[in-house]
N, C-alpha and C positions, 0 to 999 in steps of 0.2 A: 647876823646869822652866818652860819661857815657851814658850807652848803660844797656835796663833794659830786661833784657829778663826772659819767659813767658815761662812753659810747663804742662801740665797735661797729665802722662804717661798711658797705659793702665790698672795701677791699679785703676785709676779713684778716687784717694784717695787725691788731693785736690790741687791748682792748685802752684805750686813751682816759687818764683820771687826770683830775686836776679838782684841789680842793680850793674854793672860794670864800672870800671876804665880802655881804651882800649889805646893802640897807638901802634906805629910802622906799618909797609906794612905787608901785605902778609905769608908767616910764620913767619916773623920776631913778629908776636904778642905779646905784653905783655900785662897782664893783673892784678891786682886787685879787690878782691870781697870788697865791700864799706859796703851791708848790704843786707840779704835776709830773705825772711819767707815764709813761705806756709799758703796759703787762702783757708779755707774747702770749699767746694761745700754746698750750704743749700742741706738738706737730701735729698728733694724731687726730687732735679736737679741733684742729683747724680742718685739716681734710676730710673729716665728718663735715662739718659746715659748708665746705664748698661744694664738697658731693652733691647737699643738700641742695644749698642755692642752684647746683646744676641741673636738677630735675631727676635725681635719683632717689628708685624706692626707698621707702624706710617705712616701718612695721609701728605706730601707734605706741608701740612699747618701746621701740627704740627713736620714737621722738621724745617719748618724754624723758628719758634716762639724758637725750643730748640737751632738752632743756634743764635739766639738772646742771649740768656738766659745765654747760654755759655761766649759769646762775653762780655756780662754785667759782669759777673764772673770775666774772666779775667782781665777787663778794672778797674773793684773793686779793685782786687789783686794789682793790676799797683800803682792805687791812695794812697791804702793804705803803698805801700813802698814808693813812693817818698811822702809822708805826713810823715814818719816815718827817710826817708836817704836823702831827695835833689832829688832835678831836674833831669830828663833823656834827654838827647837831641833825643834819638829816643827810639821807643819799640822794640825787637823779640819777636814774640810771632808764637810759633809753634803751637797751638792751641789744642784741646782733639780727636785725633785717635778716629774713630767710625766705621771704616771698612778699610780696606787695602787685596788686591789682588795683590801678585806677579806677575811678570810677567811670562805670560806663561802659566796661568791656562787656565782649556776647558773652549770654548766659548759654545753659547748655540748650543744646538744639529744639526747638519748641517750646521756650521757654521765655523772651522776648531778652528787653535790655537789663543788666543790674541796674538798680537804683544807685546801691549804696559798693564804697571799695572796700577794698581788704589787705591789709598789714599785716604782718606775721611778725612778731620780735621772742627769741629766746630769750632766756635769763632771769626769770621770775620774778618779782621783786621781794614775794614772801621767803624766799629763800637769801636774800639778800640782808634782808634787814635782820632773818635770825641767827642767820651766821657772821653777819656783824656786831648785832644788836643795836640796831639802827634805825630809826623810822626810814623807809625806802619809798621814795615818790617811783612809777613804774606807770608802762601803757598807756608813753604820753600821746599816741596817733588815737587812740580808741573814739577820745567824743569828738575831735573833726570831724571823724566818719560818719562819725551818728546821727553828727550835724550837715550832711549832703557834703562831704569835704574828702578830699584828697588824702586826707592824713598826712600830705606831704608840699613840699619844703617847711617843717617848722622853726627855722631857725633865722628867718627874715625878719619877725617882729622883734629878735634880741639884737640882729643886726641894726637896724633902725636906734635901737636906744645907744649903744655901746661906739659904732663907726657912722651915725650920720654925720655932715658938717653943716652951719648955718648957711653956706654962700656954695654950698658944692656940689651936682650930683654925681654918684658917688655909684657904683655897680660893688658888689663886695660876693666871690666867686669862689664859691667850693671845689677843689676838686679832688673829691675823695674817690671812690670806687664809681658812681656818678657822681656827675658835675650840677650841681643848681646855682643861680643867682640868688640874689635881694637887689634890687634897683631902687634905691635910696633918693628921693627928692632933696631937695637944702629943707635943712629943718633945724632952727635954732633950739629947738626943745626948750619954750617958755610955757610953763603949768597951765599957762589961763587960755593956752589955744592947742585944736586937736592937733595929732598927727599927719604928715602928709599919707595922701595914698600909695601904701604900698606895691610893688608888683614881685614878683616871684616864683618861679618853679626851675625844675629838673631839663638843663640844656643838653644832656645826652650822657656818653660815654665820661667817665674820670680818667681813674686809670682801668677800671674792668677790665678792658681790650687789651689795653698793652700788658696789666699782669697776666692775661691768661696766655696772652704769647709770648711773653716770657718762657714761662713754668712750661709750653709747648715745644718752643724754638731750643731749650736749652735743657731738651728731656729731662724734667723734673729738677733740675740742680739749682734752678734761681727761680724766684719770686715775684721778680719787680727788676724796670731796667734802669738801676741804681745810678743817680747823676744823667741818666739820657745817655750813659755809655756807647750803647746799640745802637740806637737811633743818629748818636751825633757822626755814624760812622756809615750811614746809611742814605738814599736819596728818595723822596716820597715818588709817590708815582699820582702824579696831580689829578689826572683823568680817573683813580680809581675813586679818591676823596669825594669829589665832585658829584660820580656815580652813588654814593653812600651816602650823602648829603639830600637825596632825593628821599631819604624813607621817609616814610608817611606820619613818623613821629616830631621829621623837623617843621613839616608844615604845619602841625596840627598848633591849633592857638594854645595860649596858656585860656587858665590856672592848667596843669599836668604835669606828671609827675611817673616816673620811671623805674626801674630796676634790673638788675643783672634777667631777668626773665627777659627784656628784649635785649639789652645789652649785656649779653651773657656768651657760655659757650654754643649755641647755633648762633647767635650775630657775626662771633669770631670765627665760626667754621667755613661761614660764609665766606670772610673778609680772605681768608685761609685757602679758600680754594681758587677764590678770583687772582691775589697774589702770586701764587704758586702757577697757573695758566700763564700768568705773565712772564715767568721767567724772574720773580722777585726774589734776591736772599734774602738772608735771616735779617741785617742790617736795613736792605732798603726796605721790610715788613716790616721791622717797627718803626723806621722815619716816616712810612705813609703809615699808621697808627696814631704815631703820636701829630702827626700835622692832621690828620682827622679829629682828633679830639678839641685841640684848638680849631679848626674850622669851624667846627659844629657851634663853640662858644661865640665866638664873633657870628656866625651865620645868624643866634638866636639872639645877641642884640641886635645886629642890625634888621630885622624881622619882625622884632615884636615890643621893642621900646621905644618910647614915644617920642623921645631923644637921647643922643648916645650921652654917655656918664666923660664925666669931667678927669677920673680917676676909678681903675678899678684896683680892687684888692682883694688878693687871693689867698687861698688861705688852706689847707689840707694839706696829703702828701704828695701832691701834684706841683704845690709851690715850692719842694721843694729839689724839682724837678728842672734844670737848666735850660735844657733843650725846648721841653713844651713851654715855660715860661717864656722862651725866645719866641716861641713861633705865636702865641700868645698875641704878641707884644708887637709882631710883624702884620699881624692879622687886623690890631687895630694900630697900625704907626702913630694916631694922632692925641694917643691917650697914654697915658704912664701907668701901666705897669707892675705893681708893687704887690709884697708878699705883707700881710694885717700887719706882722709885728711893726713895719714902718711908722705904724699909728700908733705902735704901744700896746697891740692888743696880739697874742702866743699864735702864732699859724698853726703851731703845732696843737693847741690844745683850746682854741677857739669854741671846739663844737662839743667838747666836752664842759667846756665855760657856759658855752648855749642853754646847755641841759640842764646845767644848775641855778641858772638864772629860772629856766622853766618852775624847775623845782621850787624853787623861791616864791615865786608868783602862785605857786598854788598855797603854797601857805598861806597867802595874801586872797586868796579866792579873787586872783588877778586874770583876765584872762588870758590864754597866749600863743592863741591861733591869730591870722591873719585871712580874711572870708574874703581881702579882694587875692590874695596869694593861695588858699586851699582850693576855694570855691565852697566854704560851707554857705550855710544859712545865716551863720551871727556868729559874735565871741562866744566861745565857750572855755570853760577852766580847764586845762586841760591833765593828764595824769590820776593816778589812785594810788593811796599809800598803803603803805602796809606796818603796820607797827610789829616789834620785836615782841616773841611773847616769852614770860619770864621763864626760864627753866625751874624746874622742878625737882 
């Protein structure tokens, strides 16, 4: 099955397709990447989105017009790879994050604890599939949640199938907009014995922090600090790291799971005004940024894994990020290092591969959450499709 799957992470930096070659059951997965690319957002529809992610009004009516908008985007991306690689027989498309709630946060005042969390993704999937004409798998967080779960990290159970090794433990590290693991046990993946137990979630900042001080430090003109430019010109300021390292999100145990709502712009305004007191440039802010982001990774292995991994592998646009990959790398000296493709497997389009593995699996009424990584109740199938409907 040729399965094309769809993500825009919370860097909001353009939406990642990559169409797939799938077969075999259940872990038994294989796969091939056939062909993939990234579709920028028109600018305007990006800074809707981040507005958004930032905690700005918007009117009911103009949510739904930017989940349209979204949904076009994607369904764009969709056309433009299979015009580019061949036919897909279905979409995944995990759509663009615009709010997510762990579970467990205060309800409103008198009102005790939430049960259950809450996800938000733009980009419809009924809009997808009939502007492709596509069956569209979509709303892969929804039954996690349903099932007492996180809805988040779900990309460690396709981790497990695709980069475990039989003799290796093995950490495999996102760092998209936030950063999550998969801590991978040795698992020789033989049919007639289960999986090890997985562990997994959200270790803090990606790049969030460093894009939004960017796009601050360089009044609107840049995005992202392209190669660690900035940073590799700049000296961290140890003592503030350290101080940041204390919020109450690095203590707290896993299964947990994150978003630009705490690592967003007040985290950065924060970071922004302790900096600036200090007497920090624009340089030494983003070298204690970006040494922040790598702290916080190694901080959450060595914190909450039950031994450290043999090998990590990273993979987003963070890896491909020199500087933070160095300090990475300095954080754990005694572990190597390495960005997925080492293994054979796209850094750049790893999580868009994720999603159509997802995809896949639901056609297979496989399941493809992880309950020791969400915290649900049990496997549940995860996603809902939406079939194209015939014009008339």
């Amino acid at each position: 099955m040729r399965v094309l799957g769809l993500i825009s992470g919370t860097s909001v930096d353009g939406i990642d397709a990559a169409l797939v070659e799938l077969s075999g059951q259940g872990y038994g997965v294989t796969i091939t990447l056939i062909d993939g690319l990234t579709w920028p957002y028109p600018a305007e529809l990006q800074r809707q989105i981040l507005a958004l992610c930032a905690g700005e009004a918007i009117s009911l009516e103009a949510l739904a017009t930017l989940d349209d908008q979204v949904a076009l985007a994607f369904a764009a991306a969709a056309q433009a790879l299979i015009a580019q690689a061949g036919p897909a027989d279905r979409i995944a498309s995990h759509g663009q994050t615009v709010f997510h709630r762990p579970v467990g946060r205060p309800a409103l005042p008198g009102r005790g604890t939430l049960r259950l969390g809450y996800s938000l993704q733009l980009g419809r999937g009924a809009v997808i599939a009939q502007q492709v004409g596509c069956p569209t798998v979509s709303d892969f967080r929804r039954a996690d949640i349903e099932a007492g779960g996180e809805g988040a990290p779900l990309v460690p159970i396709v981790d497990l199938c695709l980069l475990s090794h039989p003799q290796q433990r093995r950490c495999v590290q996102n760092l998209g907009g936030i950063g999550n693991v998969a801590y991978l046990p040795a698992w020789d993946r033989q049919p007639d014995q289960p999986p090890p137990k997985v562990l997994g979630w959200d270790t803090g900042p990606g790049n969030s922090l460093m894009d939004i001080a960017m796009h601050t430090l360089s009044e609107g003109t840049l995005t992202y600090d392209r190669d660690g430019a900035w940073a590799a010109q700049g000296t961290p300021c140890q003592s503030l790291v350290e101080e940041w390292l204390q919020h109450p999100y690095f203590l707290q145990p896993p299964p947990k799971s994150t978003g630009r709502e705490l690592f967003g712009w007040d985290f950065f305004t924060q970071c922004h005004r302790a900096t600036t007191a200090r007497g920090l440039g624009p340089m030494d802010i983003m070298a204690t940024l970006t040494e922040f982001t790598a702290a916080s990774v190694a901080h959450a292995y060595q914190t909450f894994l039950p031994a450290l991994p043999e090998l990590v592998l990273v993979c987003g646009g963070g890896s491909h990020n020199p500087v933070l990959m160095a300090r990475l790398q300095a954080h754990l000296p005694e572990i190597p290092v390495q960005p997925t493709d080492t293994v054979g497997l796209s850094a750049s389009y790893k999580e868009a591969i994720a999603f159509a593995v997802l995809g896949y699996w639901h056609h297979q009424r496989f399941p493809g959450n992880l309950p020791s990584v969400t915290g649900a109740r049990g496997p549940v199938v995860l996603g809902y499709v939406n079939e194209p409907w015939p014009v008339l």
